[in-house]
N, CA, C and O atoms as a printed pandas DataFrame, in Angstrom:
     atom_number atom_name residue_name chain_id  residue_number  x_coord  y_coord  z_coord
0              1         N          UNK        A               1   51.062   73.139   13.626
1              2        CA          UNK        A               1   51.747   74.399   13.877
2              3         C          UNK        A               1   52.236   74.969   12.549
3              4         O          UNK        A               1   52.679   74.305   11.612
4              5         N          UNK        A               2   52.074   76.471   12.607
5              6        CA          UNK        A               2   52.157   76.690   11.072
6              7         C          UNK        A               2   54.217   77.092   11.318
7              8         O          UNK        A               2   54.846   77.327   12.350
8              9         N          UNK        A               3   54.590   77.021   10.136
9             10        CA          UNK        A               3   56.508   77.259    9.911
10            11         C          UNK        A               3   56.300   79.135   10.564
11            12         O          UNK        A               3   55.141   79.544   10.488
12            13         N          UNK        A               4   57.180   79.981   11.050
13            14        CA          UNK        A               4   57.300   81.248   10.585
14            15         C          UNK        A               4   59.022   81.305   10.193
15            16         O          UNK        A               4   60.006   80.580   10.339
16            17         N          UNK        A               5   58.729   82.491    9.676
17            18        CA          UNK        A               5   60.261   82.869    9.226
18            19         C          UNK        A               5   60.645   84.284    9.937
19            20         O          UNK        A               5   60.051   85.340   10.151
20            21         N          UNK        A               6   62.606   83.498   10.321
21            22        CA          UNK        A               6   63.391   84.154   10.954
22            23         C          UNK        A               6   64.654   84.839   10.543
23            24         O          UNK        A               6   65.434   84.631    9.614
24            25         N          UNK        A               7   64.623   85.803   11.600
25            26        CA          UNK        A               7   66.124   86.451   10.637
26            27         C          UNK        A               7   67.045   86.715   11.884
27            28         O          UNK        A               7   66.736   87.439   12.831
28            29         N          UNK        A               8   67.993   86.154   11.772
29            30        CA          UNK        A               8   69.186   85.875   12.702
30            31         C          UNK        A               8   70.291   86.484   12.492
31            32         O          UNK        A               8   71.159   85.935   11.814
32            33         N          UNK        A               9   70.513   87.970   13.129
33            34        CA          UNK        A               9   72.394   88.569   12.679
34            35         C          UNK        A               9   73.018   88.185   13.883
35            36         O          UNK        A               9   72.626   88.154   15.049
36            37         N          UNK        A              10   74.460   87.798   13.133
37            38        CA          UNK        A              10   75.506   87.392   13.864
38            39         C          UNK        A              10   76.521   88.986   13.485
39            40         O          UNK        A              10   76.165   90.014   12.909
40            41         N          UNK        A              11   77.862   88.601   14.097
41            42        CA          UNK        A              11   78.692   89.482   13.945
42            43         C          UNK        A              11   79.475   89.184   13.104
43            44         O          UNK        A              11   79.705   87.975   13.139
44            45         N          UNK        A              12   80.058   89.750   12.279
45            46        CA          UNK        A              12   81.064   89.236   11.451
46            47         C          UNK        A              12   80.406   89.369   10.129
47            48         O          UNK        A              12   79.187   89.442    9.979
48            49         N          UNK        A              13   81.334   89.396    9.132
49            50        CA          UNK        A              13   80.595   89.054    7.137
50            51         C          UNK        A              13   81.355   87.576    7.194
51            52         O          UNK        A              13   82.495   87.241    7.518
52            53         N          UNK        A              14   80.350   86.950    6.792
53            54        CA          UNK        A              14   80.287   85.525    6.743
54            55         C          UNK        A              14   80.843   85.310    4.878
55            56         O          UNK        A              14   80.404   85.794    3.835
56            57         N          UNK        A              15   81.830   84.482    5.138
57            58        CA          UNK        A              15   82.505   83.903    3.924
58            59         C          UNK        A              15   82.352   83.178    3.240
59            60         O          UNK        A              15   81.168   82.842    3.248
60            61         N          UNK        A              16   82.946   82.634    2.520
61            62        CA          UNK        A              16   81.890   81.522    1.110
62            63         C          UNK        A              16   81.819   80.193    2.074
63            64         O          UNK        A              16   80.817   79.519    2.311
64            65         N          UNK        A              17   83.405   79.964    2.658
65            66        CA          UNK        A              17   83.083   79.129    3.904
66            67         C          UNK        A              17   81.872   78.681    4.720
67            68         O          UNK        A              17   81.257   77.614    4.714
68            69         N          UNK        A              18   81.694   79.893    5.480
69            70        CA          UNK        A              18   80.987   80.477    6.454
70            71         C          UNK        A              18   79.417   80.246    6.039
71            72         O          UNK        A              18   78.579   79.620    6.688
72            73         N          UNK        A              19   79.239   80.930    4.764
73            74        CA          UNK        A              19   77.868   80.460    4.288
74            75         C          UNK        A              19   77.397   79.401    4.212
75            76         O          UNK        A              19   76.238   79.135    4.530
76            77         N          UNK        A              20   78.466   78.384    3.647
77            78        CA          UNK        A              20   78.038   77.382    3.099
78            79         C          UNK        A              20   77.097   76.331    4.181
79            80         O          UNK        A              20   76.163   75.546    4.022
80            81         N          UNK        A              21   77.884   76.788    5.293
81            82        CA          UNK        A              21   77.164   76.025    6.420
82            83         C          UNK        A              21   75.833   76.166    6.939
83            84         O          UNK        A              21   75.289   75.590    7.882
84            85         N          UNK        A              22   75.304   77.267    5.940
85            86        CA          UNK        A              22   74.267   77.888    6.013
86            87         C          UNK        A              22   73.002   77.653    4.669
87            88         O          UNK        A              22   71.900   78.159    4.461
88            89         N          UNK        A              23   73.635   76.876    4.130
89            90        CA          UNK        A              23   73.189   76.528    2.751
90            91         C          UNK        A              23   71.434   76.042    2.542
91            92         O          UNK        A              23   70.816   75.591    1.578
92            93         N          UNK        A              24   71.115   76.326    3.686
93            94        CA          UNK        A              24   69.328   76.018    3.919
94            95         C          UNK        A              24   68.811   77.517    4.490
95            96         O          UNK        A              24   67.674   77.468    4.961
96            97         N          UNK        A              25   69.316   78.555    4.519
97            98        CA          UNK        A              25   69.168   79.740    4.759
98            99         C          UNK        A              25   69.004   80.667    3.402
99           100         O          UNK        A              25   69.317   80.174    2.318
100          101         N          UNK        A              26   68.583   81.816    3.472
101          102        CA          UNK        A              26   69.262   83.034    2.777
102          103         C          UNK        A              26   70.091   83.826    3.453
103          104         O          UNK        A              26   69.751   84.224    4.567
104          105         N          UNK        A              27   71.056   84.113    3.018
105          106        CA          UNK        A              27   71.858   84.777    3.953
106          107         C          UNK        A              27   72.455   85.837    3.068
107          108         O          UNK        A              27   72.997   85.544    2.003
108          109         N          UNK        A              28   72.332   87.326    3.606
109          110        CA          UNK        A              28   72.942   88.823    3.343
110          111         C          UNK        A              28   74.431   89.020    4.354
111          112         O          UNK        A              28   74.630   88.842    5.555
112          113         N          UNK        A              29   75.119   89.367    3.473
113          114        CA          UNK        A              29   75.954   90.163    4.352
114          115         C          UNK        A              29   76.172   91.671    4.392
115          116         O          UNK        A              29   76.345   92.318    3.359
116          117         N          UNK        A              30   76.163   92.064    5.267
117          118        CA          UNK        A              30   75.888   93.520    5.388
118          119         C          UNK        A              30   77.554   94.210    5.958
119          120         O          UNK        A              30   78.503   93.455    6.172
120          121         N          UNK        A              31   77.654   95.856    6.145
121          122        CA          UNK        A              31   78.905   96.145    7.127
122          123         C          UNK        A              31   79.199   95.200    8.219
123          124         O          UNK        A              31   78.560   95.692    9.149
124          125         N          UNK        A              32   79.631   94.411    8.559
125          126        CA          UNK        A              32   80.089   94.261    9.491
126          127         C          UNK        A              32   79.502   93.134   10.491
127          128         O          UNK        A              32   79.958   92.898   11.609
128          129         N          UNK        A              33   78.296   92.419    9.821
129          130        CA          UNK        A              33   77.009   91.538   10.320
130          131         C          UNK        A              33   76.729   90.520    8.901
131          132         O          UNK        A              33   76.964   90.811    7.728
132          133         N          UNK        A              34   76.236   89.436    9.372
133          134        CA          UNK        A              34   75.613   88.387    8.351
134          135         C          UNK        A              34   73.838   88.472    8.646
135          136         O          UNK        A              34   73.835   89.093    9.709
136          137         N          UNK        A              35   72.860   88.293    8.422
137          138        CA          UNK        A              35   72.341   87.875    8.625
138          139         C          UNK        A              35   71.671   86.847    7.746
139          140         O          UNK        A              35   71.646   86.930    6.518
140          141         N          UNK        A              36   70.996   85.636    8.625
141          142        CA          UNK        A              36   70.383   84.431    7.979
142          143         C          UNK        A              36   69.026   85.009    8.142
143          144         O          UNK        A              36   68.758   85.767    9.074
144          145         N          UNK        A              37   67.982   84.573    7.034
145          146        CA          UNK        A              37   66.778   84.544    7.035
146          147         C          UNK        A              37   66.167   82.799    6.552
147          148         O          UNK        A              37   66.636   82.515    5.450
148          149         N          UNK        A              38   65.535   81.991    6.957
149          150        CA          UNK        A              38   64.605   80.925    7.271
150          151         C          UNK        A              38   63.700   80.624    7.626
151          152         O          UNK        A              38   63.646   80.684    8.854
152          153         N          UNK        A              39   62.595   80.190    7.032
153          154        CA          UNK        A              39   61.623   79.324    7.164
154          155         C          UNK        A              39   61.757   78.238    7.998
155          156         O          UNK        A              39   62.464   77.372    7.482
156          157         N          UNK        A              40   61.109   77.794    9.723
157          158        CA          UNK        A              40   61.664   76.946   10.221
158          159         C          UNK        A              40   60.032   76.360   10.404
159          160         O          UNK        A              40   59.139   77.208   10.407
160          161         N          UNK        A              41   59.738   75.179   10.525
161          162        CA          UNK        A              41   58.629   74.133   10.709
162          163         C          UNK        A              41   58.211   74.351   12.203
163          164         O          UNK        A              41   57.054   74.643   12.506
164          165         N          UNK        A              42   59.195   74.196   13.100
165          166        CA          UNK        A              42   58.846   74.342   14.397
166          167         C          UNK        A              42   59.932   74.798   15.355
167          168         O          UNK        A              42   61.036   75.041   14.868
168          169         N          UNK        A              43   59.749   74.944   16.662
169          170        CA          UNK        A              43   60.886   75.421   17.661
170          171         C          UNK        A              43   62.135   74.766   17.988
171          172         O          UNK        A              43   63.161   75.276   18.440
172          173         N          UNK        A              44   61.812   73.150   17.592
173          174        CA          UNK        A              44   63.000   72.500   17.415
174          175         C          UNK        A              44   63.913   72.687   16.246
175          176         O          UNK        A              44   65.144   72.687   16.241
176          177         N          UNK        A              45   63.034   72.853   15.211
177          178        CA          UNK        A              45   64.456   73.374   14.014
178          179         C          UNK        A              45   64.846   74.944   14.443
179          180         O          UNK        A              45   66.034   75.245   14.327
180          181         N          UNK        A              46   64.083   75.778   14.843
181          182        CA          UNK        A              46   64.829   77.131   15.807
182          183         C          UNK        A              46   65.961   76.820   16.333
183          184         O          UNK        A              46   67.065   77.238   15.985
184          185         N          UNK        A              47   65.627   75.823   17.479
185          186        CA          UNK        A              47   67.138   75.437   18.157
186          187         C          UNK        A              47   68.102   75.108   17.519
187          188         O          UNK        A              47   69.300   75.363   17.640
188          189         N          UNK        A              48   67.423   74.408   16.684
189          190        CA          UNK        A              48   68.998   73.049   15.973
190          191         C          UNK        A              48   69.808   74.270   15.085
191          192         O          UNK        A              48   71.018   74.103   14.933
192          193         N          UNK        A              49   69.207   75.433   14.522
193          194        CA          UNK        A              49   69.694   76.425   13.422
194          195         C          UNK        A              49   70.761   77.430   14.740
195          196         O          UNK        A              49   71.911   77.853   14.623
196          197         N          UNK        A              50   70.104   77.502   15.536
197          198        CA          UNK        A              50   70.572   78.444   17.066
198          199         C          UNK        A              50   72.378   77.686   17.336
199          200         O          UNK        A              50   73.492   78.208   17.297
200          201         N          UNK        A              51   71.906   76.250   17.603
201          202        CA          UNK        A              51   73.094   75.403   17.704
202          203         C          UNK        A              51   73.992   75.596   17.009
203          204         O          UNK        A              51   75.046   76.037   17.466
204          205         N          UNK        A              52   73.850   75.355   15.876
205          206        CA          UNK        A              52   75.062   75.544   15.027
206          207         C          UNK        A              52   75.404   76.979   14.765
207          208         O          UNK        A              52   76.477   77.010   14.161
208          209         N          UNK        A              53   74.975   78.052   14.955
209          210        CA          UNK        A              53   75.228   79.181   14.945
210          211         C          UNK        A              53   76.401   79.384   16.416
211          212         O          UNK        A              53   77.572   79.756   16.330
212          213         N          UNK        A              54   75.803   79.088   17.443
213          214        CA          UNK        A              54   76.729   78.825   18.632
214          215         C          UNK        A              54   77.823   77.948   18.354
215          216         O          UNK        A              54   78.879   78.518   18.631
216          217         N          UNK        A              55   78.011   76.681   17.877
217          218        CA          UNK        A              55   78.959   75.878   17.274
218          219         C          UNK        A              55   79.838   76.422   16.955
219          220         O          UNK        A              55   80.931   76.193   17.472
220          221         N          UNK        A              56   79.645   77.481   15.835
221          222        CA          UNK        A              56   80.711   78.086   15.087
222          223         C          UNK        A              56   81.045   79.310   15.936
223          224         O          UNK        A              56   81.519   80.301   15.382
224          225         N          UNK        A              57   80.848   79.295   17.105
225          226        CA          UNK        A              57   81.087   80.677   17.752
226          227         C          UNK        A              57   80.953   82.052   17.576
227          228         O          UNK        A              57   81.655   83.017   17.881
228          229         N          UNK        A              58   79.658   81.880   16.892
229          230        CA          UNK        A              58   79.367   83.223   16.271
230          231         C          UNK        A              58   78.736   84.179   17.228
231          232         O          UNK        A              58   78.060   83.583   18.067
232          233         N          UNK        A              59   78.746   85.387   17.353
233          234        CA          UNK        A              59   77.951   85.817   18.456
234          235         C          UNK        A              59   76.761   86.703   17.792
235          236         O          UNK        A              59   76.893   87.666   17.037
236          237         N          UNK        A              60   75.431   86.051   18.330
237          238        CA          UNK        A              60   74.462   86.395   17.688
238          239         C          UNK        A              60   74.002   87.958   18.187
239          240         O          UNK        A              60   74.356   88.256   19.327
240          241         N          UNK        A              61   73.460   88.680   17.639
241          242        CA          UNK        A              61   73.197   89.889   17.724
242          243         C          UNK        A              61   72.046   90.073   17.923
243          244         O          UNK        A              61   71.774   90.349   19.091
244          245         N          UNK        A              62   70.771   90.006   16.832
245          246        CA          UNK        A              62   69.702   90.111   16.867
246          247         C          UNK        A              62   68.772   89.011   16.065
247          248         O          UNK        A              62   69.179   88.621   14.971
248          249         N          UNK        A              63   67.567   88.521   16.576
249          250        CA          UNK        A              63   66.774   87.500   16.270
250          251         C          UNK        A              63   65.402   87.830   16.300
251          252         O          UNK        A              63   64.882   88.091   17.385
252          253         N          UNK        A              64   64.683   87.857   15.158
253          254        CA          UNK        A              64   63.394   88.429   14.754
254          255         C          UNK        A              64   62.808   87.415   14.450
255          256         O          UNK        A              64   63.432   86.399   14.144
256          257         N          UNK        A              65   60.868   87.495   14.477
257          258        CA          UNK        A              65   60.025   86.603   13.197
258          259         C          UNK        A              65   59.870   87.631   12.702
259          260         O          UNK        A              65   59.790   88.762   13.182
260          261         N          UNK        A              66   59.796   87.067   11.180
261          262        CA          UNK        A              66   59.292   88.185   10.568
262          263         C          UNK        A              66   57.647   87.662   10.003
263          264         O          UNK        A              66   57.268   86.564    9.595
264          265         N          UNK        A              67   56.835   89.104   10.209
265          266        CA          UNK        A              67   55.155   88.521   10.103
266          267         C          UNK        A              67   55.231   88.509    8.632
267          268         O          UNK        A              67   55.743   89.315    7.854
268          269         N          UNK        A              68   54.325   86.920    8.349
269          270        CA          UNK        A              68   53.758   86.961    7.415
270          271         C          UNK        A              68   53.027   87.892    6.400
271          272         O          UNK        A              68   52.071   88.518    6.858
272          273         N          UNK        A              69   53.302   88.051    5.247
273          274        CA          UNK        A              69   52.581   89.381    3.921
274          275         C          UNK        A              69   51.011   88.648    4.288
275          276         O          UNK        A              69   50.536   87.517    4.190
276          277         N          UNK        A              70   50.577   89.862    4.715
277          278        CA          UNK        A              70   48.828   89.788    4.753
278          279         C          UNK        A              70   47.891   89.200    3.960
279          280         O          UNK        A              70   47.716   89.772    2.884
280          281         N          UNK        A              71   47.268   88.275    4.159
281          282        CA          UNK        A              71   46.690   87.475    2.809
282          283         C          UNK        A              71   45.022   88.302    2.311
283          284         O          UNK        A              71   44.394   87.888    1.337
C-alpha cells in the first residue's frame, strides 16, 4: 500500500505546547485553526494520528488527502 498525505484542521492556534505533540507532522497555524499535514504509511497510523487529536480534545474541522504532484 502506497503512504498518502493528509491535512487535518482542528480549531484553535495550536501552541509551542500544542505542537510539540505533533512533532511528526508539519503543522501551520492559521486565524483561528491549526492545521497538521503528514505522510501516513497506512489507515492505522490515520487512526492512531485521529486518536490523539481526539485525546487532546481538539475538535477537528476538516480532513483531506492531498493528491500526489504528477510524476
Amino acid at each position: 500500500m502506497q503512504s498518502k498525505t493528509y491535512e487535518i484542521t482542528f480549531v484553535g492556534q495550536a501552541g509551542r505546547a500544542l505542537r510539540a505533540e505533533f512533532d511528526d507532522c508539519e503543522v501551520s497555524v492559521g486565524p483561528g485553526t491549526t492545521t497538521l499535514r503528514a505522510e501516513l504509511p497506512d489507515q492505522s497510523a490515520l487512526q492512531g494520528l485521529l486518536q490523539r487529536i481526539s485525546g487532546l480534545g481538539l475538535e477537528l474541522i476538516d480532513m483531506r488527502v492531498i493528491a500526489p504532484p504528477p510524476q
